[in-house]
KEKOLNU-611632 format. One line per field, with one value per residue: residue in three letters; z, y, x of N, C-alpha, C in turn. Coordinates in nm, 2 decimals, always signed. Example, Ala and Ser with C-alpha at 12.3 -4.5 7.8 and 13.67 -1.06 7.14 Angstrom:
2
base <- (ala;ser)
n.zz <- (+0.78;+0.71)
n.yy <- (-0.57;-0.22)
n.xx <- (+1.32;+1.28)
ca.zz <- (+0.78;+0.71)
ca.yy <- (-0.45;-0.11)
ca.xx <- (+1.23;+1.37)
c.zz <- (+0.78;+0.79)
c.yy <- (-0.33;+0.00)
c.xx <- (+1.32;+1.29)
This chain:
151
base <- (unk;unk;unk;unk;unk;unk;unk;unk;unk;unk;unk;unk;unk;unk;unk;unk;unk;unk;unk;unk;unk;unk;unk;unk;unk;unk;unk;unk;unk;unk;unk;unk;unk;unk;unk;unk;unk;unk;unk;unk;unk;unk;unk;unk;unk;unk;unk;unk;unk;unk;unk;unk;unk;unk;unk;unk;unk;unk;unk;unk;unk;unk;unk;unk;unk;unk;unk;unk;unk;unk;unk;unk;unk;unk;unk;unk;unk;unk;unk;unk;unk;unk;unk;unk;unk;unk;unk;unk;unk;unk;unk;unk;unk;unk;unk;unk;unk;unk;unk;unk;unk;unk;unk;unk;unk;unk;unk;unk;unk;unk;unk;unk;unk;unk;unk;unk;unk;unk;unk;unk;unk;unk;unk;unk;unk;unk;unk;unk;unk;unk;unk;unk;unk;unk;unk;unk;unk;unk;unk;unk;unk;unk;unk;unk;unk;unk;unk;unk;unk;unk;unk)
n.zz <- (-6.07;-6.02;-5.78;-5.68;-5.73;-5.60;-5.31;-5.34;-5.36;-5.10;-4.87;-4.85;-4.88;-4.64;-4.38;-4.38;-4.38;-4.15;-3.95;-3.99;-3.85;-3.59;-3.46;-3.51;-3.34;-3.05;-3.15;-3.12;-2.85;-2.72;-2.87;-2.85;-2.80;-2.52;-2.39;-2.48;-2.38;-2.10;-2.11;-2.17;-1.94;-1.63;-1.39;-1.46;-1.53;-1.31;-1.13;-1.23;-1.17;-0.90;-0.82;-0.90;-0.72;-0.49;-0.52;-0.51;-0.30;-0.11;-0.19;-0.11;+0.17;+0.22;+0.13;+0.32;+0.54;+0.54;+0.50;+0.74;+0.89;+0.83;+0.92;+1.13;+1.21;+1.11;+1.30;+1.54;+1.40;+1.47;+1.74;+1.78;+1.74;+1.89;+2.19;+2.53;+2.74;+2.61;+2.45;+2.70;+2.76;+2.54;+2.54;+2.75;+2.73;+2.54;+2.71;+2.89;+2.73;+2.63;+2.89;+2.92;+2.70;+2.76;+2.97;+2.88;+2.71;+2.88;+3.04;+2.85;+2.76;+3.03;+3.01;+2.81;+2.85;+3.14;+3.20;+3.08;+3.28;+3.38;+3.50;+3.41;+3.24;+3.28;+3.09;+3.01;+3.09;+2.85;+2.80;+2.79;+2.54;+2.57;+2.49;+2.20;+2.26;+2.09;+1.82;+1.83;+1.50;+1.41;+1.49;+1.35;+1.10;+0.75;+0.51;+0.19;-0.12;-0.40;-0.75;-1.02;-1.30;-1.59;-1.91)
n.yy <- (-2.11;-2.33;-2.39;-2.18;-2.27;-2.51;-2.41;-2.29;-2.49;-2.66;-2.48;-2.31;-2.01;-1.89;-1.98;-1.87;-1.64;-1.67;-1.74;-1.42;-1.24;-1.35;-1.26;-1.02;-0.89;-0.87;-0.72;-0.48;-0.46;-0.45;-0.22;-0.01;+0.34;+0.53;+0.65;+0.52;+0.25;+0.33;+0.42;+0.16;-0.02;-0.07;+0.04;+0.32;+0.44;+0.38;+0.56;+0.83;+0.86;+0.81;+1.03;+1.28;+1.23;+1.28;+1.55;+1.63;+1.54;+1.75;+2.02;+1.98;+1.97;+2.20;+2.35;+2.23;+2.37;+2.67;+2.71;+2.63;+2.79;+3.08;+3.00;+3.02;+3.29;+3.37;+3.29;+3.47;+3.71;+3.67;+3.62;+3.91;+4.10;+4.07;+4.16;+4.25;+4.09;+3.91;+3.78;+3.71;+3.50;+3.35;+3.19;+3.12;+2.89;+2.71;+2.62;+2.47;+2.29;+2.12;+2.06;+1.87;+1.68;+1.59;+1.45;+1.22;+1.10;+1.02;+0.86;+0.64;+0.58;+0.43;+0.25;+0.05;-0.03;-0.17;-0.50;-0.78;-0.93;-1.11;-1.33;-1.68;-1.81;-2.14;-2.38;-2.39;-2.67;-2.85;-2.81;-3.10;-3.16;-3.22;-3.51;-3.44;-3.44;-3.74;-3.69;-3.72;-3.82;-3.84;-3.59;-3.36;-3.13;-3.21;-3.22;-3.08;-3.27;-3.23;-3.27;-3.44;-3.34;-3.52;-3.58)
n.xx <- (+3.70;+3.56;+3.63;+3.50;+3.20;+3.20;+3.22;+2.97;+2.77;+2.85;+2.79;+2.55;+2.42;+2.25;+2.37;+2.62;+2.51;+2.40;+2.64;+2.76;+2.54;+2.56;+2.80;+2.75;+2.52;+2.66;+2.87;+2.72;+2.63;+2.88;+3.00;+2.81;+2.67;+2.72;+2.46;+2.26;+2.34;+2.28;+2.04;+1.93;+1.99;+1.88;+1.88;+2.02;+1.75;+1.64;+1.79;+1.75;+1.47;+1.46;+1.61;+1.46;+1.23;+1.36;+1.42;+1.15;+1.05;+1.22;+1.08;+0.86;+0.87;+0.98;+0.75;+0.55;+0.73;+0.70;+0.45;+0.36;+0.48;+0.31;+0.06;+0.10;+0.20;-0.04;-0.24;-0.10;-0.11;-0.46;-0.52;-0.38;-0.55;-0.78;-0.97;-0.82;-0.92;-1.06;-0.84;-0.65;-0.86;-0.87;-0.58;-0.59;-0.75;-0.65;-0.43;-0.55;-0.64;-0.43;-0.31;-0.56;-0.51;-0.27;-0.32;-0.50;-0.31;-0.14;-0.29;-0.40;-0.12;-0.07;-0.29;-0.19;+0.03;-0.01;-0.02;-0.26;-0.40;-0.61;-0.83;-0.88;-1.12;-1.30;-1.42;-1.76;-1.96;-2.13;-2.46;-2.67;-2.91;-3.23;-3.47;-3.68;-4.01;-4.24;-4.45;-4.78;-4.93;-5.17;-5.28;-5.11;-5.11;-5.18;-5.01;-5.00;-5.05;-4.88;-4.95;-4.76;-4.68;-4.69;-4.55)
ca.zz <- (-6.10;-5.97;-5.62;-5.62;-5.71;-5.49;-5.20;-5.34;-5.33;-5.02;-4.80;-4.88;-4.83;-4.50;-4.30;-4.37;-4.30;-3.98;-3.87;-4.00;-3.75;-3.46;-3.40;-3.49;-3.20;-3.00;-3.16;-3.13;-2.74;-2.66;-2.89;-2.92;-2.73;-2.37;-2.38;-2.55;-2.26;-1.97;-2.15;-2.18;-1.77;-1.53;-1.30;-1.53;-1.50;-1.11;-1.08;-1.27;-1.12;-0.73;-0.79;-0.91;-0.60;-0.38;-0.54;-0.51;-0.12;-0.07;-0.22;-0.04;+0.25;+0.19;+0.10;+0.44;+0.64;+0.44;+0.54;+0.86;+0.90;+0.77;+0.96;+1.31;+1.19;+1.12;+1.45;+1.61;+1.44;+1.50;+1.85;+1.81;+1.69;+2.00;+2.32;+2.62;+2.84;+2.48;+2.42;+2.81;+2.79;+2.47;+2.60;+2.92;+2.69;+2.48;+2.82;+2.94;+2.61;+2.62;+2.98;+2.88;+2.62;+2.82;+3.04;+2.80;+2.65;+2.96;+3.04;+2.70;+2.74;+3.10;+2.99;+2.70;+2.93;+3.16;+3.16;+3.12;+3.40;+3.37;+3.55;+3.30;+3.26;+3.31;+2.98;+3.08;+3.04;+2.75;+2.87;+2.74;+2.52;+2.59;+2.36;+2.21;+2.26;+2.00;+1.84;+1.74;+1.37;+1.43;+1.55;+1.27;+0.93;+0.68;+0.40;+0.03;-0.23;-0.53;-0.83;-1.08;-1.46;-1.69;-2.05)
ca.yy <- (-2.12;-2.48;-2.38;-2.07;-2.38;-2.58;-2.38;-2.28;-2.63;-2.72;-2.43;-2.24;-1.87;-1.87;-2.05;-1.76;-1.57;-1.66;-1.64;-1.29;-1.19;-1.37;-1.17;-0.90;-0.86;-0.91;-0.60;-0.36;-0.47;-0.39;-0.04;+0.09;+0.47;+0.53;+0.70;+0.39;+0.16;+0.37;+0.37;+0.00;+0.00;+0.01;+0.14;+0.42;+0.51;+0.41;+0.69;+0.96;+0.84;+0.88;+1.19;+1.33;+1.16;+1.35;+1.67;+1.67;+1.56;+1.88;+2.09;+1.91;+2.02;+2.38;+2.43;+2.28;+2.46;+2.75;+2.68;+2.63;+2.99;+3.16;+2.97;+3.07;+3.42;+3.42;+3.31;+3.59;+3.80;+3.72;+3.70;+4.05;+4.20;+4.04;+4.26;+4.23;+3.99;+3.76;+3.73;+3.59;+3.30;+3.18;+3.19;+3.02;+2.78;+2.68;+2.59;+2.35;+2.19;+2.09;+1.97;+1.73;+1.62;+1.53;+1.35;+1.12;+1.02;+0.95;+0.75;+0.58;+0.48;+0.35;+0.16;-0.02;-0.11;-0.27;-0.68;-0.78;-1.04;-1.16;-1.47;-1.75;-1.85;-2.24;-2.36;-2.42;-2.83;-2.83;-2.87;-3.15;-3.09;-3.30;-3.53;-3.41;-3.57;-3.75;-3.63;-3.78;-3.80;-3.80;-3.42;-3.34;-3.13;-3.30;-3.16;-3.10;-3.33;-3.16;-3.39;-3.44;-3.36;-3.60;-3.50)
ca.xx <- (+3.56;+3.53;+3.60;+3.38;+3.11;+3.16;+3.16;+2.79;+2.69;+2.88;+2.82;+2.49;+2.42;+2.18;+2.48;+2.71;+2.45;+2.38;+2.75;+2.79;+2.49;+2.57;+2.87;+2.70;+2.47;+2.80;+2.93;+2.62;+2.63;+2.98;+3.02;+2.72;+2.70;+2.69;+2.32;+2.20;+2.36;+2.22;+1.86;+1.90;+2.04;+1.73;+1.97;+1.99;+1.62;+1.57;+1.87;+1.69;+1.33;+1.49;+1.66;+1.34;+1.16;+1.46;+1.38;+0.98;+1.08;+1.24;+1.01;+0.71;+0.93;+0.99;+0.62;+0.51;+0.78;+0.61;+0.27;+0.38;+0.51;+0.24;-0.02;+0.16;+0.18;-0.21;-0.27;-0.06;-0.25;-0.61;-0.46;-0.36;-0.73;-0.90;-0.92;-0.76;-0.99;-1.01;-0.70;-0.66;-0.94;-0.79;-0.47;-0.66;-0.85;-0.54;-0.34;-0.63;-0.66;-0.32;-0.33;-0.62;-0.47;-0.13;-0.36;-0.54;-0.26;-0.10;-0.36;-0.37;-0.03;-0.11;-0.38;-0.13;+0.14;-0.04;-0.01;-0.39;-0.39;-0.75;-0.87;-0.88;-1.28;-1.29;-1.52;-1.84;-1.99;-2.25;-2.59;-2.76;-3.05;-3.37;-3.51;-3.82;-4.17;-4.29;-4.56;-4.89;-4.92;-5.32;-5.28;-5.05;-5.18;-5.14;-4.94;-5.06;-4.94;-4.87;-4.91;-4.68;-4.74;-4.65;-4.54)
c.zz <- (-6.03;-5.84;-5.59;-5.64;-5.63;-5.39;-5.26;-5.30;-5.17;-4.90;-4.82;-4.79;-4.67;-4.39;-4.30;-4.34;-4.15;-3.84;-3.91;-3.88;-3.62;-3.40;-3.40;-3.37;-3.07;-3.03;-3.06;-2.94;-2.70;-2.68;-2.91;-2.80;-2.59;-2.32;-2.38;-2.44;-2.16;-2.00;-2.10;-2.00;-1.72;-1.50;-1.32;-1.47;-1.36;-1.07;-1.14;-1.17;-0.94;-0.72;-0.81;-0.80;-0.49;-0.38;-0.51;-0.33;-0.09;-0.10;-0.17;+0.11;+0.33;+0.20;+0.26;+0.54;+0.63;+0.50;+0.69;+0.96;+0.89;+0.86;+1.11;+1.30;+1.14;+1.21;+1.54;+1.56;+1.47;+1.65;+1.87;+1.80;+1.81;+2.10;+2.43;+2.70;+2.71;+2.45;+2.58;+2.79;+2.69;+2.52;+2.72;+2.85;+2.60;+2.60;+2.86;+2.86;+2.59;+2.74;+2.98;+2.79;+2.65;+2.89;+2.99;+2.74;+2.74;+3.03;+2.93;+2.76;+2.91;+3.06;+2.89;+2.77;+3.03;+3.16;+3.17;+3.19;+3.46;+3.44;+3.44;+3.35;+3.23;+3.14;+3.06;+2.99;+2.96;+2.87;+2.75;+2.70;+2.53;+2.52;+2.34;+2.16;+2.15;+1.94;+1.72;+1.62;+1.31;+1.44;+1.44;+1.13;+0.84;+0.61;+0.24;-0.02;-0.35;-0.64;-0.93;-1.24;-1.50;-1.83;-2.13)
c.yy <- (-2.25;-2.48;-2.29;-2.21;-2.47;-2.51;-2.32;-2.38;-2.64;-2.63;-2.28;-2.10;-1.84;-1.91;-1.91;-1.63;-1.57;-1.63;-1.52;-1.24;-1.21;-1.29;-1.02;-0.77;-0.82;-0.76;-0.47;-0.36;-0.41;-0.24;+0.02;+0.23;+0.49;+0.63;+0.57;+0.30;+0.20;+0.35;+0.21;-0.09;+0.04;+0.09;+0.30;+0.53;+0.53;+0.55;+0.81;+0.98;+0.88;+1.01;+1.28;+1.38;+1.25;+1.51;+1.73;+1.65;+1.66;+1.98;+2.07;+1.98;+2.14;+2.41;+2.42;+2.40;+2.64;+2.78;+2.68;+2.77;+3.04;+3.15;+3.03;+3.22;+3.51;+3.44;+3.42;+3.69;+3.84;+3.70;+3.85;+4.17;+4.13;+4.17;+4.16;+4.09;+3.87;+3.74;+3.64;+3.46;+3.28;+3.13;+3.10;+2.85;+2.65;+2.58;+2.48;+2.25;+2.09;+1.99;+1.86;+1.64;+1.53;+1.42;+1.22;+1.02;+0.96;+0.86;+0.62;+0.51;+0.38;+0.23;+0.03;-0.06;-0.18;-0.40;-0.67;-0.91;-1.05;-1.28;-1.56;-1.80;-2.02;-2.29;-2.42;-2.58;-2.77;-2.91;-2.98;-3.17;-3.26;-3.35;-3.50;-3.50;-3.61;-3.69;-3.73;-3.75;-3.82;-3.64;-3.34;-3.31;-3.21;-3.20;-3.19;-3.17;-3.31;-3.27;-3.34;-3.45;-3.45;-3.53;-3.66)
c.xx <- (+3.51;+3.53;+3.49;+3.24;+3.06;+3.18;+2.97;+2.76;+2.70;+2.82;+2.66;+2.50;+2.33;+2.29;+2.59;+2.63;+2.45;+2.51;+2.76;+2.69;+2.50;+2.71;+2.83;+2.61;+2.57;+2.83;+2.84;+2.65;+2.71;+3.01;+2.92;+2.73;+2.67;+2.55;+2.27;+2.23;+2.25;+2.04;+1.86;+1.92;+1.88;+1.82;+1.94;+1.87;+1.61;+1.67;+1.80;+1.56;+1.38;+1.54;+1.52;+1.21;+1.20;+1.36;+1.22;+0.96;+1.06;+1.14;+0.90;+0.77;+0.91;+0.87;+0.56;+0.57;+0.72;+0.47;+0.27;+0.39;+0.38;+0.12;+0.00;+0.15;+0.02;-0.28;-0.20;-0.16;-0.40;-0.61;-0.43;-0.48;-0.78;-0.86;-0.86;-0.80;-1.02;-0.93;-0.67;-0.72;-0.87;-0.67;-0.46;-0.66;-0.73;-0.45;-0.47;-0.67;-0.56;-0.32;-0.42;-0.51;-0.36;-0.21;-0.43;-0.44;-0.14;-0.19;-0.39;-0.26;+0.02;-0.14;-0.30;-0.02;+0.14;-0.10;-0.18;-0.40;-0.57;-0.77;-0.92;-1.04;-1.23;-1.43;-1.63;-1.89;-2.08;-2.40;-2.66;-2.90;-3.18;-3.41;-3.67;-3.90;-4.20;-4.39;-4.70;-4.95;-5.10;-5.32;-5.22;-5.09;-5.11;-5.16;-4.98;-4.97;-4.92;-4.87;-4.82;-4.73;-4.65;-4.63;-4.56)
């Protein structure tokens, strides 16, 4: 009875508290369940969130390749409803469209490859401005003088 006592006195209850929780934390960290880690893991997430990212890729993919098709197979057929002599000009018009187009942008990448070898402009001296004439303060309106209220 004397010892149970004096550790009351000597050794209060918040103190034994606080060691009982500090390993506690400790515990919960190392065994708690491997769901619970990976939540707690960015990693975790950034791995779900990329895969996801992968998947909506491919499918963004597919739909163009998709669209792609479909669209080529539209144009054959409103190709195939024209007559004879319309079907040629586009077929004309299409082939000249193309040849511009090569040519522009072989000019384009002319124009960007070569050096721009400009003659360097020399700066020009500043012109010195003139001083201006005085001016006769006889000739000069004379400006209103506003008075000043007083309070």
């Amino acid at each position: 009875m004397i010892i149970f006592t004096f550790l009351l006195l000597v050794a209060p209850l918040s103190d034994c508290q606080a060691q009982r929780n500090a390993s506690r934390g400790f515990e919960k960290e190392m065994y708690k369940s491997r769901k619970a880690r990976v939540a707690d893991n960015k990693g975790g997430a950034n791995r779900v969130a990329a895969r996801a990212m992968k998947e909506q890729k491919k499918k963004e993919a597919r739909r163009d390749k998709e669209d792609a098709k479909q669209l080529e197979a539209l144009r054959k057929q409103h190709i195939e409803n024209q007559s004879a002599a319309t079907q040629e000009r586009m077929l004309n018009n299409r082939k000249n469209t193309e040849i511009r187009y090569k040519e522009k942008k072989q000019k384009i990448r002319k124009e960007q490859s070569k050096p721009e070898l400009k003659k360097t402009q020399q700066p020009t001296p500043q012109k010195v401005k003139k001083k201006a004439k005085t001016k006769d303060p006889a000739k000069q309106p004379k400006l209103k003088q506003h008075k000043i209220k007083k309070y």
